[in-house]
N, C-alpha and C positions, 0 to 999 in steps of 0.2 A: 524401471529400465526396460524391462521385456514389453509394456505396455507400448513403450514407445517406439519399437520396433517396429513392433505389431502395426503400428500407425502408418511406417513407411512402406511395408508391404501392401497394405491393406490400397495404398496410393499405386501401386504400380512398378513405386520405383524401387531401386535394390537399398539404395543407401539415404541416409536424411542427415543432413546437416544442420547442427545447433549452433544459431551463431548468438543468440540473446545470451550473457553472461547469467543471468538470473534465473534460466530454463539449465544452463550448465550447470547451477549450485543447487537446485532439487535433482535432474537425476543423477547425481554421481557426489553430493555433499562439498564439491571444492567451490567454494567463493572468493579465489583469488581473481577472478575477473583477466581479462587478454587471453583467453583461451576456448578453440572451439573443440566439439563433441558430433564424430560421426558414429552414429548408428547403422547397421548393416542386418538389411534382413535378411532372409536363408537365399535368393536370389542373387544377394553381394559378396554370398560364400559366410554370413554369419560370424560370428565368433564376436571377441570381447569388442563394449563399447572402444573406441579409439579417441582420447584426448590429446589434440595439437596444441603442444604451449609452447614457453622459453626458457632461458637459464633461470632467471626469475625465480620460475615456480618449481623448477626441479625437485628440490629437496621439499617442496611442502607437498608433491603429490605423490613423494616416494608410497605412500599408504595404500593406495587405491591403486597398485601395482596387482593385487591379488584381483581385484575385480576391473581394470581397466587396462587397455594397453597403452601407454604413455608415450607420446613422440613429442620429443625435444628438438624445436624447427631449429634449424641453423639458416634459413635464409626466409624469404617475406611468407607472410601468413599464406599467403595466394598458392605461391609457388609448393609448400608445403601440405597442403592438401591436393593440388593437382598429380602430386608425386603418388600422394597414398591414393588417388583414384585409379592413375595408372598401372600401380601394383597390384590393383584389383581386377583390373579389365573390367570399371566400372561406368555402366555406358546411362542409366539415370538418377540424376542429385535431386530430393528432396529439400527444397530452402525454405527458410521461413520467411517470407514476404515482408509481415510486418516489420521485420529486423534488422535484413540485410539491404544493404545501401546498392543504390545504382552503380555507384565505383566500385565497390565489391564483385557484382553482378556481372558486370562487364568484364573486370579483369580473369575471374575463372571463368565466364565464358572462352576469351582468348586463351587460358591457359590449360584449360583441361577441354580441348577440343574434341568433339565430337562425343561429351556429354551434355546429355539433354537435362537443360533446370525446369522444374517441376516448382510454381511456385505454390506455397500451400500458408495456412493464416490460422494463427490458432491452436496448435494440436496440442501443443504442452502445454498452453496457459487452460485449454478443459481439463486438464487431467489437476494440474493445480490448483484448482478453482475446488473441487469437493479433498478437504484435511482430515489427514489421517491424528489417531487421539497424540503421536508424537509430537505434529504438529500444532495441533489445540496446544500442549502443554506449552511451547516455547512461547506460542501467541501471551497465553497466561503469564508468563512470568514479564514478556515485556509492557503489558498492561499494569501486572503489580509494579513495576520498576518507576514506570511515568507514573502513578498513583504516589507512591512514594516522595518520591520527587519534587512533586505538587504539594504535597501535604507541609513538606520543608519550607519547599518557597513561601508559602502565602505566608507564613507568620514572620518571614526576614522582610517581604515586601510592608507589611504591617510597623513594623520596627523602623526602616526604614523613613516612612511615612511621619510617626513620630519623632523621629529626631530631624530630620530634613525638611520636611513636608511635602517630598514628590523624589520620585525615582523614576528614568528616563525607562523607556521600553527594552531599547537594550541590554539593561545593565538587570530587567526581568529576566531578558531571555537567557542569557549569562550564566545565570540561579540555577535557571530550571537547569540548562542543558548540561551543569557541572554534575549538579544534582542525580541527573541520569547516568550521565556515564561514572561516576566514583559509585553508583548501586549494579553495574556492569551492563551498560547499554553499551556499544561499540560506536556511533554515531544515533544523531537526531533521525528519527523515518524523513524528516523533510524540515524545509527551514520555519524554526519556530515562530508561531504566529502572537505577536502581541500587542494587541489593540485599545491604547489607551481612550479615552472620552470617544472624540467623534470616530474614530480611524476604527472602531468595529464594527462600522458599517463596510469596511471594503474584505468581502471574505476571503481574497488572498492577501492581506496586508503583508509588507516587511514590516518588520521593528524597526524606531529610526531612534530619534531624539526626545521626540514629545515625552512630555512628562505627565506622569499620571501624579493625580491628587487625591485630596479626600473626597469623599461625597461626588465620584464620577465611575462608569463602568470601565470595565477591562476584561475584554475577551482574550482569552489563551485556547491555542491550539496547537498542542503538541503530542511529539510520538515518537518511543524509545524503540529498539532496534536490539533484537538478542538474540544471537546465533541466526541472524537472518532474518527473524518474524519479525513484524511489526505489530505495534499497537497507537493507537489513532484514535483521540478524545477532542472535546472542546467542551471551556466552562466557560459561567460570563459571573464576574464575583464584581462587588463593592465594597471600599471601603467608608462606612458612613452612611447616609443617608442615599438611594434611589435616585436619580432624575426620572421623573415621571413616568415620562414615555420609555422609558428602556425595561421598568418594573412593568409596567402593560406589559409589552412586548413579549417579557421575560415568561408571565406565566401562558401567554397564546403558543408561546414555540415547546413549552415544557407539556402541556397539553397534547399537542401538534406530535413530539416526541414519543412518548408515552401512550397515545391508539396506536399510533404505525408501531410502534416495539412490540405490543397486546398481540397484535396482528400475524407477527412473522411465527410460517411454520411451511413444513413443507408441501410442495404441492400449490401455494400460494405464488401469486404472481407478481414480480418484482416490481411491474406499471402498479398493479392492485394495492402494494403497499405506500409506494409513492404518494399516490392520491390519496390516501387515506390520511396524510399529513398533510400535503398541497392544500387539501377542501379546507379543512379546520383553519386553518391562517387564512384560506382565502374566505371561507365567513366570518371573520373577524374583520375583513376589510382589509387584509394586507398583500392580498396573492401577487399584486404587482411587486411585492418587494421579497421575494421570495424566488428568486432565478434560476438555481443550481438543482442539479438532483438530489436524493432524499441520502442515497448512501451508495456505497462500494463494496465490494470484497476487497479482503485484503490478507495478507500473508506473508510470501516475499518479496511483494512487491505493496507498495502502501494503497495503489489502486490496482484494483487486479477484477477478474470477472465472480458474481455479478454485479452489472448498474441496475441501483434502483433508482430510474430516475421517468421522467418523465418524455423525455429527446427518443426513446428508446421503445419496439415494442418489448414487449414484458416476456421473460423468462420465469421457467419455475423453480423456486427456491426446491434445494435437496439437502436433507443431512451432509451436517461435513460443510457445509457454506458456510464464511465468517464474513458479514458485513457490518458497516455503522450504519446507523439513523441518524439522522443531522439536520434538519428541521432547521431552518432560519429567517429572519423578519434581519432588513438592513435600510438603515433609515438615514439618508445622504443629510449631512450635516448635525447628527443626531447621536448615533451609534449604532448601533446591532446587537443581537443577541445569536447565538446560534450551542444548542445544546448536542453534543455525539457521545454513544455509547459503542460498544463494539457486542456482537450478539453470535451466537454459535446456532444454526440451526440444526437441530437434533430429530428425534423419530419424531414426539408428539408435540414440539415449539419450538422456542427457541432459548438460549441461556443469555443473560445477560454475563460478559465475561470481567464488568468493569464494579466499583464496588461504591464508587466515590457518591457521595449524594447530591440531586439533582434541585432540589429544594430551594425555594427563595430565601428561607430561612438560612440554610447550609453557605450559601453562596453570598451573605451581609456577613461582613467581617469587621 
């Protein structure tokens, strides 16, 4: 909290306004979401962060009364912070650009007139970009959570298979996602990806109806959610025999995977690790088919800073970073493979935080 203050002095302005609900539930712990967070630096007159909510959330923020001052708006979100500006005789607002809407923008301009908006981009998403070991630890357990989960599903999917002979994608995603939250995920990090036969070639697929069979690939890619952190994997399993091209495929991207993970430590650079994966699939002959960046940070948010990608100059990885590696080959009419791990970088590498195995072996069921 004090850091973020810091940030709005450090700008000029006396006061910063947090409108992202997900910058609101790292500094102050509430993730009830509909609620903003001014900050005031010793120029704003200081004193406790200031949370604006509603009836709503009354009773869930009674806690953070000892460290936050709590105002319960009785009229529009706008109107209610121009109020506490006024009461400060506070003449500039730090916003975050990337968050707050033009209607937003516009309205407390009109209503807190004769404050100057400061727009600025970024300041809380650096600070949550390097995790503290509290935060490692949640990451950890929504990882074991979706591991678990996983481990469940594939032998209902297998059963399934045997008595049926095919089980539609949906009725996969279904599995997993009960799976997670009866282990105490809260919701899925994003909607589960499940890619029967050809449909693992499109790497944001929905689940539909297609049915998966025996002797065909299936990509999953899911991500459990616990106390806020996220955890963000992808396997590509069989049951039965390989289609050809997707076992090729399978061991160039596991390859692919595995130098860039060798790779990550700090002080390395986030293009430097990209490429290092890129190349390998692209001397295999596949780099056309391989589009996306390498990986992400993630936390409280499923994509968060840094990108390892390629679109991007390159950043330096630091302790405290959690990103995936996620290597993929996607072959229109064929299917895809695409392997992610989630990885901690620490003083002298990095930690792999995921346990499941990556093996062509592991993944023929």
């Amino acid at each position: 909290m004090r850091a973020a203050a810091t940030l709005a002095e450090d700008l000029g302005s006396s006061t910063f306004l947090i409108t992202n609900p997900v910058d609101v539930a790292y500094l102050t712990g509430f993730h009830g979401g509909d609620s903003y967070l001014l900050l005031a630096g010793s120029a704003g007159g200081g004193g406790k962060p200031l949370i604006i909510s509603d009836f709503r959330y009354q009773e869930e923020l009674a806690p953070l009364e000892g460290t936050c001052e709590i105002r319960i708006r009785k009229r529009s979100m706008t109107e209610a912070i121009s109020d506490v500006l006024k009461e400060r005789g506070t003449r500039g607002l730090a916003v975050q650009a990337e968050h707050l809407t033009l209607a937003l923008a516009g309205s407390l301009g009109k209503a807190a007139a004769g404050v100057k908006l400061q727009h600025t981009s970024g300041l809380v998403s650096q600070l949550r970009a390097i995790k503290d070991a509290s935060e490692v630890a949640l990451i950890r357990k929504a990882i074991a959570i979706q591991e678990e989960a996983l481990e469940e599903t594939l032998p209902r999917i297998g059963r399934a298979l045997a008595k049926d002979g095919n089980i539609t994608e949906m009725k996969i995603a279904a599995m997993l996602e009960e799976a997670m939250k009866s282990r105490g995920s809260s919701k899925p990090g994003f909607e589960t990806i499940i890619g029967a036969k050809t449909n693992g070639s499109l790497p944001h697929y929905r689940p539909q109806n297609t049915k998966l069979t025996r002797n065909s690939a299936l990509l999953i890619d899911w991500g459990a959610i616990y106390h806020g952190y996220h955890g963000d994997m992808t396997r590509v399993v069989c049951f039965g025999k390989w289609p050809r091209k997707i076992a090729e495929i399978y061991e160039i991207v596991l390859e692919a995977h595995e130098r860039a993970a060798a790779a990550l430590a700090p002080g390395k650079s986030t293009a430097e690790i990209d490429a290092i994966a890129r190349d390998h699939i692209k001397s295999a002959g596949y780099g056309d088919y391989f589009g996306h960046g390498l990986g992400h940070g993630m936390g409280l948010d499923g994509h968060e800073e840094p990108r390892l990608t390629n679109m991007l100059s390159g950043t330096a990885l630091a302790p405290g970073h959690v990103v995936t590696i996620e290597p993929g080959i996607y072959l229109p009419g064929i299917g895809g493979v695409r392997i992610e791990d989630d990885f901690l970088i620490t003083a002298k590498g990095a930690e792999n935080l995921c346990r499941l195995p990556k093996s062509l072996k592991w993944a023929t069921r």
